[in-house]
VOLODREN-961605 format. One record per residue (C-alpha): x, y, z; chain; residue in one letter. Coordinates in pm, 1 decimal, always signed. Example, Ala and Ser with C-alpha at 12.3 -4.5 7.8 and 13.67 -1.06 7.14 Angstrom:
<east:+1230.0 | north:-450.0 | up:+780.0 | chaine:A | residu:A>;
<east:+1367.0 | north:-106.0 | up:+714.0 | chaine:A | residu:S>;
This chain:
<east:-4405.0 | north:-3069.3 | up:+770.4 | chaine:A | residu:X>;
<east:-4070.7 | north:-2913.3 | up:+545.0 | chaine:A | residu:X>;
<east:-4141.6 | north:-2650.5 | up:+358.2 | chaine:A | residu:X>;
<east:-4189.7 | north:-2675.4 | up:-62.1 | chaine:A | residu:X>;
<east:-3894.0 | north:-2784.2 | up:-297.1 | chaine:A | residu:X>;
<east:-3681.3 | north:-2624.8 | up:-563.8 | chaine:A | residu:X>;
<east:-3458.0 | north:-2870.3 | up:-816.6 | chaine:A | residu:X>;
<east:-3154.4 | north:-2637.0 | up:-796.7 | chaine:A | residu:X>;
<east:-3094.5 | north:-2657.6 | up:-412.1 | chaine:A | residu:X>;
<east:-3148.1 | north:-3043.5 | up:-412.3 | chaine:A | residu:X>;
<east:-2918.3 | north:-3284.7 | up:-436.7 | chaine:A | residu:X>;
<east:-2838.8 | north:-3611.3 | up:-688.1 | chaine:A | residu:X>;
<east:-3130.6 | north:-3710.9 | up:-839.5 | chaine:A | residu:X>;
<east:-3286.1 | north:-3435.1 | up:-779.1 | chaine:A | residu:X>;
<east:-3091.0 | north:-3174.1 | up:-892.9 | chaine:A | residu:X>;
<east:-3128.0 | north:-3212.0 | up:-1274.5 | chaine:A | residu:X>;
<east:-3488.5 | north:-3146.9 | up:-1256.6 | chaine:A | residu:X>;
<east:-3367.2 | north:-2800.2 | up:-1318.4 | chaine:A | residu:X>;
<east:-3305.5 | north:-2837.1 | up:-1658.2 | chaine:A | residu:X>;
<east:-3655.8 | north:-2936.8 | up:-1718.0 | chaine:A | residu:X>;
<east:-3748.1 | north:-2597.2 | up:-1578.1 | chaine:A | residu:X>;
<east:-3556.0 | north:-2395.7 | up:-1789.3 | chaine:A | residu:X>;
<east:-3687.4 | north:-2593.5 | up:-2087.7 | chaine:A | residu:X>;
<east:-4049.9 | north:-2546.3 | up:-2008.1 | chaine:A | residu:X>;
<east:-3934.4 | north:-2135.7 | up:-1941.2 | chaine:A | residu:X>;
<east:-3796.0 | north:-2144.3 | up:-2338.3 | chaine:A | residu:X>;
<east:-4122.0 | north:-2328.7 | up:-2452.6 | chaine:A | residu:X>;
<east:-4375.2 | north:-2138.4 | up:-2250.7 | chaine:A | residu:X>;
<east:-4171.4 | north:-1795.0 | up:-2380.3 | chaine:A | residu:X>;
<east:-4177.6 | north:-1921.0 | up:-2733.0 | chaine:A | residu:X>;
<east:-4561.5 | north:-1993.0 | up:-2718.3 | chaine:A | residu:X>;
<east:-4610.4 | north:-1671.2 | up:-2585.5 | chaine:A | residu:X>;
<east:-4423.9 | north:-1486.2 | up:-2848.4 | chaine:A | residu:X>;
<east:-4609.8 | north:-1683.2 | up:-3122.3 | chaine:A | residu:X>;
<east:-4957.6 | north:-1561.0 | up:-2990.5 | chaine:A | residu:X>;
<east:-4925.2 | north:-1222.8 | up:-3051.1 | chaine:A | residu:X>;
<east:-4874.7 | north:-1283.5 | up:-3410.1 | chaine:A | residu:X>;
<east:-5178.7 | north:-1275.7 | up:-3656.6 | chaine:A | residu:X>;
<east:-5103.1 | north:-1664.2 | up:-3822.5 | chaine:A | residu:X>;
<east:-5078.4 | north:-1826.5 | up:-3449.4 | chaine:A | residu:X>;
<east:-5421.3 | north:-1628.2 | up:-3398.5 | chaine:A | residu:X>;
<east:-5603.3 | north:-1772.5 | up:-3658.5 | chaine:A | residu:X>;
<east:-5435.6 | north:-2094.2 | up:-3628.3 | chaine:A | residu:X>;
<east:-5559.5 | north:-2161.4 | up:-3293.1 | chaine:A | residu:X>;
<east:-5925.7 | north:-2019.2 | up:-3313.1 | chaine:A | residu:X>;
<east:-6031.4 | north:-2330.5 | up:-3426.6 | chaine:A | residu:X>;
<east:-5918.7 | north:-2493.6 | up:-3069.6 | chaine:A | residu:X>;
<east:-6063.6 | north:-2228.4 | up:-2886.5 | chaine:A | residu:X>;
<east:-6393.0 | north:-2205.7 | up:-3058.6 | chaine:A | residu:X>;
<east:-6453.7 | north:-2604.6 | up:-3003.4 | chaine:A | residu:X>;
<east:-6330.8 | north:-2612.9 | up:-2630.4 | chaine:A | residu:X>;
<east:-6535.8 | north:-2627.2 | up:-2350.9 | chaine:A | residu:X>;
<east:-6260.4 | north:-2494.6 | up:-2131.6 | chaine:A | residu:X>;
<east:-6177.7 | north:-2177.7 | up:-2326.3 | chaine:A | residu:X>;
<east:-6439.2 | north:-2112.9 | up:-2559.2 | chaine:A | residu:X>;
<east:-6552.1 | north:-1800.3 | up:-2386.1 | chaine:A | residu:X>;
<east:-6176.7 | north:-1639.3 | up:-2453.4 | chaine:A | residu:X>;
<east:-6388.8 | north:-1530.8 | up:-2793.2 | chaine:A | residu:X>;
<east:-6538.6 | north:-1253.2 | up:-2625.0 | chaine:A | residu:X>;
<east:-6183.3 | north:-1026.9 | up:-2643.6 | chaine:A | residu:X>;
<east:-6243.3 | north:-1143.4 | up:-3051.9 | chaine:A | residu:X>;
<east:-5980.3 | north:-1339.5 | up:-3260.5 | chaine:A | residu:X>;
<east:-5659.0 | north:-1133.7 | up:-3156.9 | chaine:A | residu:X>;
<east:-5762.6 | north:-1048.7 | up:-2816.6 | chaine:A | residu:X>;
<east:-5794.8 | north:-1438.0 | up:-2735.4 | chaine:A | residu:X>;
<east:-5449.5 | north:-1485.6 | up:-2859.9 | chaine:A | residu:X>;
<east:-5312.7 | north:-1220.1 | up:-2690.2 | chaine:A | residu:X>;
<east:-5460.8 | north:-1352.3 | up:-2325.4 | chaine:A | residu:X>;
<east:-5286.4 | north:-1681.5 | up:-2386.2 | chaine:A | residu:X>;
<east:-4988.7 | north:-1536.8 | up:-2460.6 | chaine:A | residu:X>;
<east:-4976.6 | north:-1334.1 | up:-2180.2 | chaine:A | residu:X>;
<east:-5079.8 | north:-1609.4 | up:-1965.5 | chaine:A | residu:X>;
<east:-4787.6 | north:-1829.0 | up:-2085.0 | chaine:A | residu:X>;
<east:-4552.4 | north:-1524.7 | up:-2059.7 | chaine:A | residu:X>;
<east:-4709.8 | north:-1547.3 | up:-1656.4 | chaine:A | residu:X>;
<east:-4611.5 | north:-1894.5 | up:-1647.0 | chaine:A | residu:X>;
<east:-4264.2 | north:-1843.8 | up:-1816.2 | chaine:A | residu:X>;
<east:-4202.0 | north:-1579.2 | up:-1521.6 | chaine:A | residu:X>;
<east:-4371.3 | north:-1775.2 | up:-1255.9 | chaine:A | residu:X>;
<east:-4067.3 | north:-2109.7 | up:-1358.0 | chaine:A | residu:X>;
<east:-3833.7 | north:-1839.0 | up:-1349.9 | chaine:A | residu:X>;
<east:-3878.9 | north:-1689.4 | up:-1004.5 | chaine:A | residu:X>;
<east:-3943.2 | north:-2103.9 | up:-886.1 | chaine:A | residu:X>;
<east:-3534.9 | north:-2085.5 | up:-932.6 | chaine:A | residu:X>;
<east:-3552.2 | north:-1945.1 | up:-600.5 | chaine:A | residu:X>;
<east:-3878.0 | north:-1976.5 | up:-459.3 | chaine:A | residu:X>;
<east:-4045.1 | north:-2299.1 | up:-402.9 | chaine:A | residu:X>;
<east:-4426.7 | north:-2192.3 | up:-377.1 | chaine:A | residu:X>;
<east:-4391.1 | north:-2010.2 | up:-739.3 | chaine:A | residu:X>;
<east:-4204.2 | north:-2295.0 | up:-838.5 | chaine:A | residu:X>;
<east:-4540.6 | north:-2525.5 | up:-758.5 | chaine:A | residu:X>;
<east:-4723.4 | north:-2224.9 | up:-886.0 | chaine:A | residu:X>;
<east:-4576.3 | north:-2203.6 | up:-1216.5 | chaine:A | residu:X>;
<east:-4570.9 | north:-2568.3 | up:-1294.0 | chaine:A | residu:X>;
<east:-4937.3 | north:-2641.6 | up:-1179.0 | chaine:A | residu:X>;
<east:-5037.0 | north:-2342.1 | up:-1405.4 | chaine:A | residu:X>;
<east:-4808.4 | north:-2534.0 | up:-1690.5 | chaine:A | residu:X>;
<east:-5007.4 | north:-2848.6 | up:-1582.6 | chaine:A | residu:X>;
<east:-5349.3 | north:-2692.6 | up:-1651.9 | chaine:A | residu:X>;
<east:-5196.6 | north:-2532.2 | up:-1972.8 | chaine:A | residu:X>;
<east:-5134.3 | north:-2845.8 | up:-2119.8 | chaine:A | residu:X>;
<east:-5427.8 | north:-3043.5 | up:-2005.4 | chaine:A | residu:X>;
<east:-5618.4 | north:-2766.9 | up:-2158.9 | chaine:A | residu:X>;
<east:-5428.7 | north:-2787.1 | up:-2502.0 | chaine:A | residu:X>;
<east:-5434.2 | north:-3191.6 | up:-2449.5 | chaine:A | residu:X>;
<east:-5807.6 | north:-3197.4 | up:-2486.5 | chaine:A | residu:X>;
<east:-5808.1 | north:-2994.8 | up:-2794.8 | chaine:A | residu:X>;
<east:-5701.4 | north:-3397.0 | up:-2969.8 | chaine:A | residu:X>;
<east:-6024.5 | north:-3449.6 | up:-2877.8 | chaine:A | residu:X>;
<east:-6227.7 | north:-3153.3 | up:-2920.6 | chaine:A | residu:X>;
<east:-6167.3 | north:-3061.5 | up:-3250.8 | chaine:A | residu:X>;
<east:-6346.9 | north:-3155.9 | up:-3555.7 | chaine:A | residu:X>;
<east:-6117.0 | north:-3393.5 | up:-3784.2 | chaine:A | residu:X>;
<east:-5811.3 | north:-3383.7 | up:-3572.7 | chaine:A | residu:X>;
<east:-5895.0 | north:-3799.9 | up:-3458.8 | chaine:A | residu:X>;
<east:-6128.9 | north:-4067.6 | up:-3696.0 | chaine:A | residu:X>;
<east:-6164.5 | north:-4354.1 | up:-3516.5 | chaine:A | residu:X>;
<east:-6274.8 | north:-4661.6 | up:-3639.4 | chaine:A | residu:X>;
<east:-6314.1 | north:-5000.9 | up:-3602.3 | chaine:A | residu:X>;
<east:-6063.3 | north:-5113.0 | up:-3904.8 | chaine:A | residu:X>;
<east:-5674.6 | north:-5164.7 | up:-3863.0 | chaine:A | residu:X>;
<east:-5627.0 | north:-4802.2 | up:-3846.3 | chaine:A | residu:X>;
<east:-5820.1 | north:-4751.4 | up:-3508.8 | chaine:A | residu:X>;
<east:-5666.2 | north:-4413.5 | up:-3417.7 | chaine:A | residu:X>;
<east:-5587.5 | north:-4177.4 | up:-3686.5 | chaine:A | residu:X>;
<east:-5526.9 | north:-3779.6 | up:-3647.0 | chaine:A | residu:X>;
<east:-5372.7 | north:-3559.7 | up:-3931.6 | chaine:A | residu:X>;
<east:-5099.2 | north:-3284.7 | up:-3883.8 | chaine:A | residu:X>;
<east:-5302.2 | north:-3132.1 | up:-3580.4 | chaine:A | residu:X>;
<east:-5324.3 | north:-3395.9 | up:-3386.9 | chaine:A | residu:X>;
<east:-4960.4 | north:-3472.4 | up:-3450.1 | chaine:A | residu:X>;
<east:-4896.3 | north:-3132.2 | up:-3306.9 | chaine:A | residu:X>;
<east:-5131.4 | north:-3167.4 | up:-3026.6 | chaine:A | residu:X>;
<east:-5013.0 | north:-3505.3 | up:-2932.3 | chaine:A | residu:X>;
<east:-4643.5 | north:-3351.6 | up:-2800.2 | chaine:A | residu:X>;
<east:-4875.9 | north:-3180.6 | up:-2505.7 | chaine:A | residu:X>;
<east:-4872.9 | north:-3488.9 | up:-2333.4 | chaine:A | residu:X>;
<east:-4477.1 | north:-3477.6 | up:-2259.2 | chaine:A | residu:X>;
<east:-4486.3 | north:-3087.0 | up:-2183.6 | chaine:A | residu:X>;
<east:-4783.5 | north:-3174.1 | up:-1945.4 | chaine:A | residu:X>;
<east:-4586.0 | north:-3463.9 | up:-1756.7 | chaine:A | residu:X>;
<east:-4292.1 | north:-3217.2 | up:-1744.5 | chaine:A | residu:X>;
<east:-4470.8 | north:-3001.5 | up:-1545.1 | chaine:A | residu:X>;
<east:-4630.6 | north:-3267.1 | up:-1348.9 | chaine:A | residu:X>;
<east:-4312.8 | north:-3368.7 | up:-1233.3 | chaine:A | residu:X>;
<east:-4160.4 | north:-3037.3 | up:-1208.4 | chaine:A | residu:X>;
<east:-4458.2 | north:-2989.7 | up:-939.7 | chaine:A | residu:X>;
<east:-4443.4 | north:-3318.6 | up:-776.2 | chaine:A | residu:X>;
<east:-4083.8 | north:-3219.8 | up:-758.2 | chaine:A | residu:X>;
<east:-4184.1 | north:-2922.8 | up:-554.6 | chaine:A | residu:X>;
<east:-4377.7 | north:-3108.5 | up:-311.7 | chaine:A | residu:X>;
<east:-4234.9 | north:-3139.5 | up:+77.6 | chaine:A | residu:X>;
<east:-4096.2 | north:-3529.9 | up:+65.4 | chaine:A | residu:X>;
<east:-4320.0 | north:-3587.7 | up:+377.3 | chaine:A | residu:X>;
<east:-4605.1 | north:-3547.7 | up:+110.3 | chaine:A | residu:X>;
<east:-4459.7 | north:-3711.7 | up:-193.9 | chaine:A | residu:X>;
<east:-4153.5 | north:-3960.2 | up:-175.3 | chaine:A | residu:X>;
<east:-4081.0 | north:-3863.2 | up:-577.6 | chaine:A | residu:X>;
<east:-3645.0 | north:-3820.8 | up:-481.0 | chaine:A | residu:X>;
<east:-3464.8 | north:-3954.3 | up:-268.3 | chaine:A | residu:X>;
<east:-3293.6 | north:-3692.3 | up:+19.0 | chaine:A | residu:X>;
């Protein structure tokens, strides 16, 4: 079986994945900055509070959960970064960016008020929130096919050699 994958030692096809890495390294260091500021804090309490993924982050109190998300997507940031040359952190990174998102994805439909559904013309309706949260859907299939990417091709035919 051949060994993991990196986009910027492949060839046609295959090759501009790398620019979705270095997107998700800008968004997941962006993130991370924004957590360790007071509004992002209290802006994303209400998420954590009504997840059942992350609600226990509230132990380290309102700044303290903040601050391990940010550091986790800092982790992640470096993780895509070092996946420039290494394939397994390259899988590592972008699973962890996978699990991120799917996380943040379920928040849409966690949260009090973010979705009314209803029966009438309008059967899916979110406000601002959900408008936000929707976006982790493309971040999430980036990294989904930033790790396929990484796959051996004798376990995933996602390029072609």
């Amino acid at each position: 079986m051949q060994g993991l994958n990196i986009a910027e030692t492949g060839a046609g096809s295959y090759r501009p994945l790398a620019i979705l890495r270095w997107v998700m390294v800008v968004i997941f260091v962006s993130f991370g900055m924004q957590k360790f500021t007071l509004q992002s804090a209290q802006g994303i309490a209400q998420f954590i509070t009504n997840s059942p993924f992350i609600s226990w982050l509230s132990v380290f109190g309102l700044r303290g959960e903040a601050y391990v998300l940010g550091v986790a997507e800092f982790v992640i940031a470096a993780l895509l970064v070092a996946g420039s040359f290494n394939p397994i952190l390259s899988a590592l990174g972008s699973f962890m960016g996978m699990m991120t998102f799917a996380v943040t994805w379920s928040f849409f439909f966690t949260t009090p008020g973010v979705v009314r559904w209803s029966l009438s013309t309008d059967p899916m309706a979110w406000n601002l929130t959900g408008e936000f949260l929707f976006k982790d859907i493309v971040l999430l299939c980036v990294c989904a096919v930033l790790f396929l990417a990484s796959l051996p091709s004798s376990v995933i035919r996602l390029r072609a050699r």
